[in-house]
C-alpha positions, 0 to 999 in steps of 0.5 A: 261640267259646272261653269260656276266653279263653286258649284262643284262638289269637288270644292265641298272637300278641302283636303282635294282641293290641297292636295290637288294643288299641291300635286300629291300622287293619289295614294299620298292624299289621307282624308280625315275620318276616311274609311278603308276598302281591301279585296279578298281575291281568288287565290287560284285561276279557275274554281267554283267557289262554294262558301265565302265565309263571313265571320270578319263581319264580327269584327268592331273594325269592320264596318261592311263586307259584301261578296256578288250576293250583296252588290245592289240590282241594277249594277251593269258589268263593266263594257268593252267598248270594241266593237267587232266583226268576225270574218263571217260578219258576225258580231264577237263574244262578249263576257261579262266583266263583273265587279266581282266573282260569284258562282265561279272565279274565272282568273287569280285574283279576281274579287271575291269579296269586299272589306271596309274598316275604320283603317287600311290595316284593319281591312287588309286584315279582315280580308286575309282572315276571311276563309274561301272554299273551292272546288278547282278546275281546269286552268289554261293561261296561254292563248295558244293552248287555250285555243286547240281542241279540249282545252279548258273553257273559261265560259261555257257559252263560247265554244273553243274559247273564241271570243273572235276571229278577224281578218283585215285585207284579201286572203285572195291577194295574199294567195296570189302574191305568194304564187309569185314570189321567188322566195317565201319565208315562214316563222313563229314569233312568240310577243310575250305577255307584260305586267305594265307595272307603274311606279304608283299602283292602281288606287280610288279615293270615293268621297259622298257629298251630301250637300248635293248627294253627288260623289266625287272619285279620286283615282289616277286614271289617263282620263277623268271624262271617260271614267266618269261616263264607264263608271256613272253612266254605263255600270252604275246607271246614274246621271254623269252629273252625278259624278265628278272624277279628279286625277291629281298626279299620276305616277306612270300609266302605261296604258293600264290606268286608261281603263276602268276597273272593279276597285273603283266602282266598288268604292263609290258604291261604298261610299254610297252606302256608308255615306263617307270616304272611302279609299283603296290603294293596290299593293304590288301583287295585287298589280301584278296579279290584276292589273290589264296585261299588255303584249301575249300573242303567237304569230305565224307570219309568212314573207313573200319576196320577188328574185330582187328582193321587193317584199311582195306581201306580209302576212300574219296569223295571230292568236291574241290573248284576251284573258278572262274578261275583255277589258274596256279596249281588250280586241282593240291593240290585236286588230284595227290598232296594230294590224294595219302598221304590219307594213311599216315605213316598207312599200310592200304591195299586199298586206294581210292579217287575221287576229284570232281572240283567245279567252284564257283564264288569266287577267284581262289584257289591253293596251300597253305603250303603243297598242298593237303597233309594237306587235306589228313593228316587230313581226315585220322586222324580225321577218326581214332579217329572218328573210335575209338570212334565209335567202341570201341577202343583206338584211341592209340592203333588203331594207333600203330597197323596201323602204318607201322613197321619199319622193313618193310622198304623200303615200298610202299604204297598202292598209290605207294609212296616208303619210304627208311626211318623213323620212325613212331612207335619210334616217335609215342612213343616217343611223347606219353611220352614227352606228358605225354599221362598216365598223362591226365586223372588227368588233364582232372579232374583239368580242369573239377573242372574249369569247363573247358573240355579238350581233347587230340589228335594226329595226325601221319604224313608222307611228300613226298618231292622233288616236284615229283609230280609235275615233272611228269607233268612238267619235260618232258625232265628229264623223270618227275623227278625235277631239279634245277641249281646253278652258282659257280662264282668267283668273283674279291674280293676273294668272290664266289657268289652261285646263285640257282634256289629256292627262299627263302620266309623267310625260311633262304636259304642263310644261309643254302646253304652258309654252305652247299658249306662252308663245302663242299669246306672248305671255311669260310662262309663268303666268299660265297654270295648266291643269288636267284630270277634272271633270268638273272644269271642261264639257269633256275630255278624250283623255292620253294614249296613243300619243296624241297630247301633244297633238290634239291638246295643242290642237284645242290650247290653240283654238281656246287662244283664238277664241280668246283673242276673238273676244278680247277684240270684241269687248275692246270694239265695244269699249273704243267704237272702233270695228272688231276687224280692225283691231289687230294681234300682230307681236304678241299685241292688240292693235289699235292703229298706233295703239297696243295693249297685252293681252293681259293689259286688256284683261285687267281692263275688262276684269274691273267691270266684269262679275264671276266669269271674265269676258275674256274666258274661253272654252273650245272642243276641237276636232282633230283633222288628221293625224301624224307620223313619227319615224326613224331607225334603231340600231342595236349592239349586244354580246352574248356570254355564250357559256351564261346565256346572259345578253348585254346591250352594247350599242345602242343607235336611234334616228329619228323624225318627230316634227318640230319637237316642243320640249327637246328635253321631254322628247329625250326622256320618251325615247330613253324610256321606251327603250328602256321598256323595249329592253325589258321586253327583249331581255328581261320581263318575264310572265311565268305561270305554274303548272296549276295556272297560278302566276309564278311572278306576282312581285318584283323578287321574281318579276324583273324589271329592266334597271339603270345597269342594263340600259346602254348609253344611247346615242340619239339624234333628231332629223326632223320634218315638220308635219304639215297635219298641225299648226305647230308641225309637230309628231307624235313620239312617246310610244316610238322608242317602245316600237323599234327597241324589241325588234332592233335587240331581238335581231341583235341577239338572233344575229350573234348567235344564228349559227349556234342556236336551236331555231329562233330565239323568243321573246324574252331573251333570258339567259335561260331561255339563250343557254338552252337555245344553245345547248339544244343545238349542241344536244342536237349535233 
């Protein structure tokens, strides 16, 4: 970080400095003069690779090729920065992951080789001609498979292709908890893979500075600081300072742009080498076929109810699919993220898991919206109406006798999350009502006169917000708990610019912390411009995900306000000889016994005697001390076309506890937009692979996104509980949605058709998946 704002070498480059401001997606900023990368990419999941031909070289256009052969020494893989213990103590796997493919692709679309040319087109054309020769082998892409005996090995030196094998809370206590119990219940639950598949593709801008032989990447990423350290410290071995990163906007993320890939890396080197620009934009196959995946686990879950109907344990046995590589979070979302949510908003008394890592030879998988917790809402769901329907009992009522009362708060699960606040049993309640819950059985009788078959599901949910889990990996230094900075900088216009450490990726961040500092120092909105995604302008920065922005950026805009007013306070002190503790800030003024000024009165005084940096400029990085917990209820309607297999979302019912909500209007966006997602899962996304290995579903023509027409008109309300964990009482909301919207619909669907369908239906619920479901039954019969 440069506290002289034109020391940066971002401000040697004009046409950033624009585009910047002009708030451009990255593949819309055109450097002049700028060259072009493309990737030529294994065009099957497992082979060696015997010759990369390198006549492209030849062409005038072409200005560099390199394969593995050519990168220069010294280059470190890209690390996976989970570390974790098997049940036996020892440490996991860990496979490299490599800029590019040598003596073996290990993955479809895995680099091979990389071309820049003098235009984006000469390069993609110089890539699609260089000619790869391969001796196929094996190919296993799915984690189940890939972890029984004689399986395809993606490495040799990993025996069964076990990267790890994790357990959480006392298999003891589970053996002795399903003694007990009057009833167990045991299913399968497929989590389907995902292809996260943001608006704007994956992209890298790497520009040489020479002035002050420093680069600059452009990329769109969730954050800008942990890119720069991933990238200059821990592959490329430079100094950070030698390295600035610059997000503008970002156009969708999802989890996929947290992490640090190939393509980036191997700009900058180019960059490095050419002494110039240059730039690379994904096309979507190559997202689809490389960015990290989300989802993909089997699990073997096992419910154990006493004769009334209390859950005495959960217990869950997954294989989690990791890919080929481990990506910079890859064990993370299957393990310390989700597991411990296995219990939810429920009082259940034991809670077990073990996590088993499976390397298969597809792209590497990481955190997609909600990391882990969607995959843990959705065993525990799906089991208790699996635990109903199987014992007896109304899946309503088996609920409301689980759910954590709220008289009982503070509380602290079995897996030891500590909740302050909701509330479970009121929002549950209050969605059955919305819902029309009594309602249902006539229309389920209206329906079947269509000759149509419809259900109704529910799914309670709880969030851990904050990025605690995380922290206690990566914040060392703050003792596990996670921080974020912000820079209150006043600048020569009367205009503050706030920069904060998050990134926004379409969340609406800017509006929010302006209001935040707004209302806080009694400014008008318009006066505050918020900028995020600089390396260059703040210390560090802890980047989004896990829905903490809010959280920890009002955390830190609030703490750079107080050093603000602090400092205000101070020049005026020495300004006046009256004590710094007797002026005060009451009514969005400073007191001066009958005297007030505006923050912004008092920084126009002190702007005339100061020189480049004002006195009133601030820069905090504050520590998060605890974290929060959104929650709520959903409730889903479907019918099924019985004679199509087609399922259609009807009703759709959410409840919700988020805290004091800054941004009403944002809040209502995140919820329609996990939803959305959450359908997609259920209903639509499907991640195919042909008999070789080879994904069958590489583009949007056979890869199906959820669309406006299948979203239901969603009816959302709001009962909220301040949190009492932060200064502005809010909780964290933009994964919740994400985690209720699967399990609610999957239950709908198992519902309408548990009478007629072959066992459990899966994940996504196509209309090929229930047509066959329901005529295996009837094959059967």
């Amino acid at each position: 970080m440069r506290n002289d704002p034109t020391s940066s070498p971002v401000d040697a480059l004009p046409w950033l400095r624009q585009a910047y401001e002009n708030g451009c997606f990255t593949a819309d900023i055109h450097p002049a003069g700028c060259l072009h990368a493309a990737f030529v990419r294994a065009a099957h999941p497992h082979a060696e690779i015997l010759d990369i031909s390198r006549d492209v070289r030849d062409d005038p256009d072409v200005l560099a090729f390199w394969t593995a052969n050519d990168l220069p020494a010294g280059i470190k893989p890209i690390p996976c920065i989970i570390p974790l213990d098997n049940r036996d103590g020892s440490p996991r796997a860990d496979p490299p992951r490599t800029l590019m493919a040598s003596a073996k692709c290990r993955y479809e679309g895995e680099i091979l080789a990389m071309v820049v040319a003098r235009s984006e087109l000469a390069a993609r054309r110089a890539a699609a001609r260089c000619r790869v020769s391969y001796r196929l082998l094996p190919a296993v892409t799915d984690a189940d498979e890939a972890a029984r005996e004689g399986a395809p090995l993606v490495w040799n030196d990993i025996p069964d292709n076990l990267c790890f094998d994790w357990e959480m809370g006392s298999s003891a206590a589970r053996d002795a908890a399903l003694r007990g119990a009057a009833h167990i219940v045991r299913r399968r639950l497929r989590n389907n893979a995902i292809i996260i598949s943001p608006m704007e593709t994956r992209n890298a801008i790497a520009a040489f500075v020479e002035k002050s032989d420093s680069f600059v990447l452009v990329s769109a990423t969730q954050g800008a600081h942990w890119t720069r350290d991933v990238i200059a410290c821990d592959v490329l071995g430079w100094p950070a300072s030698r390295l600035e990163v610059v997000t503008p906007r970002v156009g969708g993320s999802f989890g996929a742009k947290i992490f640090v890939y190939p393509e980036q890396v191997l700009v900058l080197l180019a960059a490095e080498h050419l002494q110039a620009t240059v730039k690379w934009s994904a096309t979507r196959t190559e997202g689809c076929l490389t960015d990290v995946r989300g989802r993909d686990n089997w699990t073997d879950a096992t419910m154990a109810l006493s004769a009334d109907g209390r859950i005495l344990a959960i217990a869950a046995d997954t294989i989690a699919n990791l890919g080929a590589q481990l990506s910079n979070y890859g064990p993370f979302s299957s393990t310390t993220c989700g597991a411990p949510l296995l219990c939810g908003p429920y009082a259940i008394e034991t809670v077990h898991a073990r996590v088993r890592g499976v390397l298969t030879h597809t792209a590497p998988l990481d955190s997609y919206r909600g990391a882990g917790r969607p995959e843990a809402h959705y065993v525990l769901e799906r089991m208790i109406d699996e635990a109903a329907r199987e014992t007896g009992m109304d899946p309503v009522a088996l609920r409301r006798r689980n759910l954590i009362d709220e008289t009982r708060l503070p509380y602290t699960t079995a897996t030891g999350i500590h909740i302050e606040s909701g509330m479970f049993r009121a929002n549950f309640q209050r969605a059955l009502e919305e819902a029309d819950h009594a309602g249902f059985a006539q229309r389920r009788e209206e329906s079947r006169a269509r000759g149509l078959r419809r259900g109704i599901g529910m799914a309670n949910f709880i969030e851990t917000n904050g990025g605690f889990a995380l922290a206690k990996i990566l914040e060392r230094n703050t003792g596990g708990l996670p921080r974020e900075t912000a820079r209150i900088t006043f600048l020569p216009d009367a205009a503050i610019r706030l920069d904060v450490g998050t990134q926004s990726s379409g969340q609406g961040h800017r509006r929010a912390y302006s209001r935040v500092l707004a209302d806080y120092l009694s400014l008008p909105a318009a006066a505050i411009q918020v900028a995020q995604g600089r390396s260059d302008r703040l210390r560090q920065g802890t980047g989004t995900g896990g829905s903490k922005s809010m959280l920890s950026g009002s955390t830190a805009i609030l703490d750079a306000a107080d050093e603000t007013l602090a400092k205000a306070r101070a020049w005026l002190a020495a300004r006046t000889g009256i004590s710094a503790d007797d002026i005060v800030w009451r009514m969005g003024r400073l007191w001066m016994g009958d005297i007030a000024l505006t923050l912004l009165d008092a920084a126009k005084m002190a702007r005339s005697e100061s020189g480049l940096q004002h006195p009133f400029d601030s820069h905090v990085t504050a520590t998060v001390q605890s974290g929060t917990h959104g929650n709520g209820c959903h409730i889903c309607e479907v019918e099924v076309d019985p004679a199509t297999g087609r399922t259609s979302v009807v009703r759709y019912t959410a409840v919700s506890d988020f805290g004091h909500l800054l941004s009403p209007e944002g809040v209502m966006g995140q919820q329609y937009g996990g939803i959305a997602q959450g359908l997609g899962q259920a209903l639509i996304e499907e991640c195919r692979y042909d008999d070789r290995g080879k994904l069958a579903s590489a583009d949007f023509s056979s890869y199906h996104l959820p669309q406006a027409a299948d979203m239901p008109d969603a009816r959302l309300i709001f009962q909220n509980t301040p949190s009492g964990t932060n200064r502005l009482g809010l909780k964290g909301c933009g994964e919740a949605a994400a985690s209720a919207a699967p399990p609610a619909i999957m239950n709908a669907v198992q519902h309408a058709l548990h009478q007629e369908s072959d066992g459990i239906i899966q994940m996504p619920a196509t209309p090929e998946h229930v047509w066959n479901a329901l005529h295996r039954r009837r094959a059967k019969q």
